[in-house]
NUDO-778668 format. One record per residue (C-alpha): residue in one letter; x, y, z. Coordinates in Angstrom, 2 decimals. Example, Ala and Ser with C-alpha at 12.3 -4.5 7.8 and 13.67 -1.06 7.14 Angstrom:
<mifis>
MIFI  residu       c1       c2       c3
MIFI       A    12.30    -4.50     7.80
MIFI       S    13.67    -1.06     7.14
</mifis>
This chain:
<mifis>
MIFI  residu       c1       c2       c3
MIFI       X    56.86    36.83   -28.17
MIFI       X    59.58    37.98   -25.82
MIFI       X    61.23    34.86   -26.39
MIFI       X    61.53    35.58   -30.31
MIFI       X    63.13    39.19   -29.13
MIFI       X    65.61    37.58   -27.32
MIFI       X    66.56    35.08   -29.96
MIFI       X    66.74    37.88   -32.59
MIFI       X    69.27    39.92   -29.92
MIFI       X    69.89    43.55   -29.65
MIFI       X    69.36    45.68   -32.15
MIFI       X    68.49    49.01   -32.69
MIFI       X    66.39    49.93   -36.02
MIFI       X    65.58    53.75   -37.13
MIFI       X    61.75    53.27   -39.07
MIFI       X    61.05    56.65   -40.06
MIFI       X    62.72    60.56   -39.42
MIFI       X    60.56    62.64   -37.37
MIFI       X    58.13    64.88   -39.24
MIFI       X    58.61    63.10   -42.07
MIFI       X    55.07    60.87   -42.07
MIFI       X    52.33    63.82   -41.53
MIFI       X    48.82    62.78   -41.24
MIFI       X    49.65    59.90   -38.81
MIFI       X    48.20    59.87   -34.86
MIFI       X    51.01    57.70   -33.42
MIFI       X    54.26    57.58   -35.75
MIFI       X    57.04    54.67   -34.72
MIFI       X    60.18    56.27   -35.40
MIFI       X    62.11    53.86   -34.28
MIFI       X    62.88    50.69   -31.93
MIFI       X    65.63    48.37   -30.11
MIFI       X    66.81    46.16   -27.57
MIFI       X    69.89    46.98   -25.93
MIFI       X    72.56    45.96   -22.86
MIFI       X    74.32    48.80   -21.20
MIFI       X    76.86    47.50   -19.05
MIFI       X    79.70    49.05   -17.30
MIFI       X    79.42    52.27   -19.55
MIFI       X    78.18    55.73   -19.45
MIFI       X    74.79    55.94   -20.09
MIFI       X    72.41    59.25   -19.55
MIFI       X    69.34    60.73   -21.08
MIFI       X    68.60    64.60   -19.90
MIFI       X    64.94    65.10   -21.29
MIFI       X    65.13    68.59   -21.92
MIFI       X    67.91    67.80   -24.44
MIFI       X    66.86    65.87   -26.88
MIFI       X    65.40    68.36   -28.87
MIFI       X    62.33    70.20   -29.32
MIFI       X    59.85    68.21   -31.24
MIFI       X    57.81    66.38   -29.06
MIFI       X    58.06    62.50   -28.79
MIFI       X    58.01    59.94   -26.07
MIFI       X    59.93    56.79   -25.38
MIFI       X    58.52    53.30   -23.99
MIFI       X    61.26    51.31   -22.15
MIFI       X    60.85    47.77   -20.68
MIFI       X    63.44    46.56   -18.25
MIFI       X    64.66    42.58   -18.76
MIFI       X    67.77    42.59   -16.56
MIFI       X    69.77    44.61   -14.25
MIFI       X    68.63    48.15   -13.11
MIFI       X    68.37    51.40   -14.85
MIFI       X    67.42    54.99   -13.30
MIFI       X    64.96    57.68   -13.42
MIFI       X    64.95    61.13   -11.93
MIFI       X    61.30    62.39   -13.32
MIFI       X    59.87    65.45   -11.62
MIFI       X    62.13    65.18    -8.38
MIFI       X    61.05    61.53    -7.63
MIFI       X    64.14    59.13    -7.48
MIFI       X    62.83    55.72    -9.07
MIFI       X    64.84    52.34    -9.89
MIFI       X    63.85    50.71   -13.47
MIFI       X    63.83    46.95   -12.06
MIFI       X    62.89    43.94   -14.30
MIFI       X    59.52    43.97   -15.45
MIFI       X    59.20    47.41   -15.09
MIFI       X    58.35    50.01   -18.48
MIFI       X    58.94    53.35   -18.14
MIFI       X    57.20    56.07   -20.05
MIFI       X    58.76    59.39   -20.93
MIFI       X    57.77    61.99   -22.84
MIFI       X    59.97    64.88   -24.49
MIFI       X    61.08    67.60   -24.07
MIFI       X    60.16    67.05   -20.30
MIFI       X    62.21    67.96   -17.06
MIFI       X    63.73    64.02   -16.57
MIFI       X    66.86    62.27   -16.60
MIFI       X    67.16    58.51   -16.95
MIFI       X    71.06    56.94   -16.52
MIFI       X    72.66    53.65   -15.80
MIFI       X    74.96    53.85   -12.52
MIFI       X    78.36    53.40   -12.33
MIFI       X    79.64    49.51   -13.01
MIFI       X    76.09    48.61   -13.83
MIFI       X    74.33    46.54   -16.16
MIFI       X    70.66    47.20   -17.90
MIFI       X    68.77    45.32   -20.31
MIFI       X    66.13    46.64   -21.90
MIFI       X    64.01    47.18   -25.30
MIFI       X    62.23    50.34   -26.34
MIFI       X    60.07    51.98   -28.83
MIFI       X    60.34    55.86   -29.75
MIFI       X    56.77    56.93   -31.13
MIFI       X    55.24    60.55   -32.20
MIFI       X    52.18    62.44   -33.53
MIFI       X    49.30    64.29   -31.68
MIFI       X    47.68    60.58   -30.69
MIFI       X    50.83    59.17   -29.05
MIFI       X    51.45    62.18   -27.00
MIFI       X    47.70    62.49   -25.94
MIFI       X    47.72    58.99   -24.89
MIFI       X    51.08    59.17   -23.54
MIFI       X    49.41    62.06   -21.30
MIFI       X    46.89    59.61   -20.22
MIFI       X    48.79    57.52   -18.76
MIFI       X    51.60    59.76   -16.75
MIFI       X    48.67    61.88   -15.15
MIFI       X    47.21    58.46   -13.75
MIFI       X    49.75    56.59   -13.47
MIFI       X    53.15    58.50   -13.14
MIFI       X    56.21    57.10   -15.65
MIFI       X    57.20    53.61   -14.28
MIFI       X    54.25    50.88   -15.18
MIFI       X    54.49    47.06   -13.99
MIFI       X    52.33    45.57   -16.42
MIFI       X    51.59    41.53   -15.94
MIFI       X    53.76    39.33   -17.78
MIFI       X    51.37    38.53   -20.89
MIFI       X    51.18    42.24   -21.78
MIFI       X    55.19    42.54   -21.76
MIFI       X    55.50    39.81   -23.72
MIFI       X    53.10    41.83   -26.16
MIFI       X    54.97    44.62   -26.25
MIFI       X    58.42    42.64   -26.52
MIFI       X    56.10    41.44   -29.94
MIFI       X    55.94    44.67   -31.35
MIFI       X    59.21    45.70   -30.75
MIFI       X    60.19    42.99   -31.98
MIFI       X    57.54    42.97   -35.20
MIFI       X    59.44    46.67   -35.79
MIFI       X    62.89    45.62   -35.46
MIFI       X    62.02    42.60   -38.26
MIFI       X    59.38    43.16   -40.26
MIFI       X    59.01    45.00   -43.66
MIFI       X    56.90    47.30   -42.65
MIFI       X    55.04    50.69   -44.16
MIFI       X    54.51    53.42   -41.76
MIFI       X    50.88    53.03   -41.13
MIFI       X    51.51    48.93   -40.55
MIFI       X    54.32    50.61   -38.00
MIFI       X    51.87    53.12   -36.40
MIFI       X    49.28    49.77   -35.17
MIFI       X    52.42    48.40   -33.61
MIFI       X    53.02    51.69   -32.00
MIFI       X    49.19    52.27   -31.10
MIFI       X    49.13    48.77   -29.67
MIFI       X    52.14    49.48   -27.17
MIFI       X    50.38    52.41   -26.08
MIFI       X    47.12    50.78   -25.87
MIFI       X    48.51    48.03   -23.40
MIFI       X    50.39    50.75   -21.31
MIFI       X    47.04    52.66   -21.31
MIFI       X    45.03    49.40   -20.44
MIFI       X    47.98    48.64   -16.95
MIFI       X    47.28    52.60   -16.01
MIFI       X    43.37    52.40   -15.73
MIFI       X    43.41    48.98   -14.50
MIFI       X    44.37    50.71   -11.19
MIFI       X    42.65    53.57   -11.57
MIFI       X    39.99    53.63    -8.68
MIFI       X    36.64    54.18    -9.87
MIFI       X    35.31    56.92    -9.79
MIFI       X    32.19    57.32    -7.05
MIFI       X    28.82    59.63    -7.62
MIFI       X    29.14    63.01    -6.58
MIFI       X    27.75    64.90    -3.82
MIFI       X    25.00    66.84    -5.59
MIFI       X    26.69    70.02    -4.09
MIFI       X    30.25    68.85    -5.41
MIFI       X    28.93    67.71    -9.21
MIFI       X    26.94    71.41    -9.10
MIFI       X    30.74    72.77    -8.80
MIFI       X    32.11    71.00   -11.58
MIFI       X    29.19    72.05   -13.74
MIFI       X    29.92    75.88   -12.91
MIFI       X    33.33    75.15   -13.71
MIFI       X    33.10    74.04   -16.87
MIFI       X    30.58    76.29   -17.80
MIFI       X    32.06    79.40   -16.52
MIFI       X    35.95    78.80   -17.43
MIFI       X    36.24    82.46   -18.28
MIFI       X    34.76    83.71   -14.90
MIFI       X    35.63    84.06   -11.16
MIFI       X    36.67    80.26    -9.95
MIFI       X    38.22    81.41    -6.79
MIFI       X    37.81    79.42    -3.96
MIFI       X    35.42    81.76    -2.35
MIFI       X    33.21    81.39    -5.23
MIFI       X    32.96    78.32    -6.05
MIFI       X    32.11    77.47    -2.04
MIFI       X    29.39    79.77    -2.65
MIFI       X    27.97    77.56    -5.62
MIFI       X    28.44    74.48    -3.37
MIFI       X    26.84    76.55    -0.69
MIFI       X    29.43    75.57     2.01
MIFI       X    31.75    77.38     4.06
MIFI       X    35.16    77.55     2.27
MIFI       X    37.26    75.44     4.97
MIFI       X    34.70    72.78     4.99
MIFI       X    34.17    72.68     0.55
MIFI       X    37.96    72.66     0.19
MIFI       X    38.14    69.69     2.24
MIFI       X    35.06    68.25     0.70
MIFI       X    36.43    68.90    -2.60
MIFI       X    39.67    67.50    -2.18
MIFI       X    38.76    64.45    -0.71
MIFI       X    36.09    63.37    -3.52
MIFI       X    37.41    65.28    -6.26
MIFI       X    41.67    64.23    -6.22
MIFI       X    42.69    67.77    -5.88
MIFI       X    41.97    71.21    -4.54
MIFI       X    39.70    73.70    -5.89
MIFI       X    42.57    75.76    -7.34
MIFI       X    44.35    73.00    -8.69
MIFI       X    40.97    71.67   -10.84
MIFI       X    40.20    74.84   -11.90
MIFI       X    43.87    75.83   -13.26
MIFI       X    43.61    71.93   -15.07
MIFI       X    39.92    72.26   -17.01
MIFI       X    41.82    75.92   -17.62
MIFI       X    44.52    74.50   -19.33
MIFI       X    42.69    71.42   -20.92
MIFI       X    40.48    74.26   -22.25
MIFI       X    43.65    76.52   -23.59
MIFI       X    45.29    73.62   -25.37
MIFI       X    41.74    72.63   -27.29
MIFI       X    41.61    75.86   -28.51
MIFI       X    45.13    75.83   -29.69
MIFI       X    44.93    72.73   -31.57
MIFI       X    41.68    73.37   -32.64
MIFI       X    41.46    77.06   -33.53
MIFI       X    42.61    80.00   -34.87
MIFI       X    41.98    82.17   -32.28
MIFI       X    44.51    84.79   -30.77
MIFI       X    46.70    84.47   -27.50
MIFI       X    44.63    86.77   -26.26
MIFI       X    41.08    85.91   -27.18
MIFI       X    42.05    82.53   -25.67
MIFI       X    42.67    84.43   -22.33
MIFI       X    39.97    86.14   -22.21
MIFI       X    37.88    82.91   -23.03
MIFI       X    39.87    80.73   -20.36
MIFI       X    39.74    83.18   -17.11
MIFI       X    43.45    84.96   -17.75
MIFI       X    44.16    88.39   -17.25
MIFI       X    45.88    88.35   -20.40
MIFI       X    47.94    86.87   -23.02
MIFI       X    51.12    87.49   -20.91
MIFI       X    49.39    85.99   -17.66
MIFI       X    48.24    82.85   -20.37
MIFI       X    51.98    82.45   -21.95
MIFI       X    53.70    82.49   -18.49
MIFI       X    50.94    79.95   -16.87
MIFI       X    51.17    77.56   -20.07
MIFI       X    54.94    77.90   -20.44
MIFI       X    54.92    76.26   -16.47
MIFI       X    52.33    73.97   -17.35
MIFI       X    53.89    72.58   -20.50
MIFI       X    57.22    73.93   -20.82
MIFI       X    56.16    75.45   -23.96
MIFI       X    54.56    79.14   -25.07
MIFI       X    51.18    78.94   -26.70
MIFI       X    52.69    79.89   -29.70
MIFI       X    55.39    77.39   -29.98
MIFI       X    52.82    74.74   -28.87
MIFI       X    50.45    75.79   -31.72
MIFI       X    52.97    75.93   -34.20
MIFI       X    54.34    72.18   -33.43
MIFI       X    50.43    71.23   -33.61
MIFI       X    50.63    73.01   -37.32
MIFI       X    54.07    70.79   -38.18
MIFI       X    52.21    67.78   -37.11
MIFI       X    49.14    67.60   -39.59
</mifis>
């Protein structure tokens, strides 16, 4: 499959305009292999627009860049990078260098969930085995080719996702039982979203002190008490976005903000977005 990519050469193919297929989870807009060599070459995610999409890209040769969230990372052969837009990232080629590389731009509510997925657990560089690059080299290369209607697109699109989604969870380390006290936390949690989570509190429920339960927590749970609570908080915001009607500040109240100010500045640091422009790109994509 990579082989037949390489034979066809680089190419760059535009499938559909963005917005223009509603109804669709995952959306290929378009697809390519390219060389970069000796040229300049940058990509500033905030500027790229502000419909959301993300971008797959699998180095072959040479050595791209990638400033994501403050990290410095090098984009070596056989590595895929996942991006998703508009997001605080860069990606460049240096100075008198050469990259290789093909890449799939995909969209819809589906693709970006996924796309999520696999940053939160696995952060935007992936080394997937060699068998599962030469899949995706086949639907890139199935894109850049084939005749193809947009739904026949969106499996090739799905399937790229689905084999970056199968390298991040491969590592994922499974998860271990609870502590009864620590599971009786995340039960209040979810179940009191709109209530007081501080730290205090919630040691309380666990019925330890609160230097020994943050500890405890962190350890078993992945991150601090804070830190979990803010997340289900603004897993819980975005549901009811997407899957409601409900005001700014009925959503607050039903989340554990102050108020639809508090809500809009906490979601606009969480997702670069206000609740309102978030719900109305949820409204453009159905």
């Amino acid at each position: 499959m990579l082989s037949s990519l390489l034979t066809h050469g680089h190419d760059i193919r535009t499938l559909v305009p963005r917005g223009s297929v509603p109804g669709l989870g995952v959306v290929a807009e378009a697809a390519g292999y390219e060389q970069r060599r000796n040229e300049l070459y940058s990509w500033d995610g905030m500027k790229r627009g502000t419909e959301p999409f993300l971008v797959i890209q699998h180095t072959l040769l040479g050595e791209g860049r990638l400033d994501f969230g403050g990290a410095r990372h090098r984009l070596r052969p056989g590595q895929t990078m996942l991006v998703t837009m508009p997001h605080a990232h860069r990606y460049w080629l240096e100075r008198g260098g050469h990259w290789e590389y093909f890449w799939f731009i995909l969209s819809g509510r589906e693709a970006l969930r996924l796309g999520r997925d696999v940053l939160a657990v696995a952060g935007p560089v992936l080394q997937p085995a060699e068998d599962t690059a030469a899949q995706l080299a086949g639907s890139c290369h199935a894109l850049l080719t084939r005749s193809l209607t947009p739904a026949q697109a969106s499996v090739l699109g799905y399937q790229a996702l689905a084999l970056l989604h199968d390298v991040a969870f491969a590592g994922a380390r499974p998860r271990t039982a609870l502590a009864p006290e620590l599971a009786r936390v995340l039960a209040h949690v979810e179940a009191h979203l709109s209530s007081d989570l501080r730290v205090d509190a919630l040691a309380q429920v666990a019925g330890l002190s609160r230097a020994h339960f943050v500890r405890r927590f962190a350890a078993e749970v992945g991150l601090p008490p804070s830190d979990h609570v803010f997340a289900r908080r603004m897993d819980r915001v975005e549901r009811l976005l997407t899957a409601s009607e409900m005001k700014i500040a009925e959503i607050a109240r039903a989340t554990g903000f102050a108020d639809a100010n508090y809500l809009a500045k906490a979601f606009r640091r969480h997702r670069n977005l206000s609740p309102m422009e978030f719900r109305a790109r949820r409204d453009e994509a159905v």
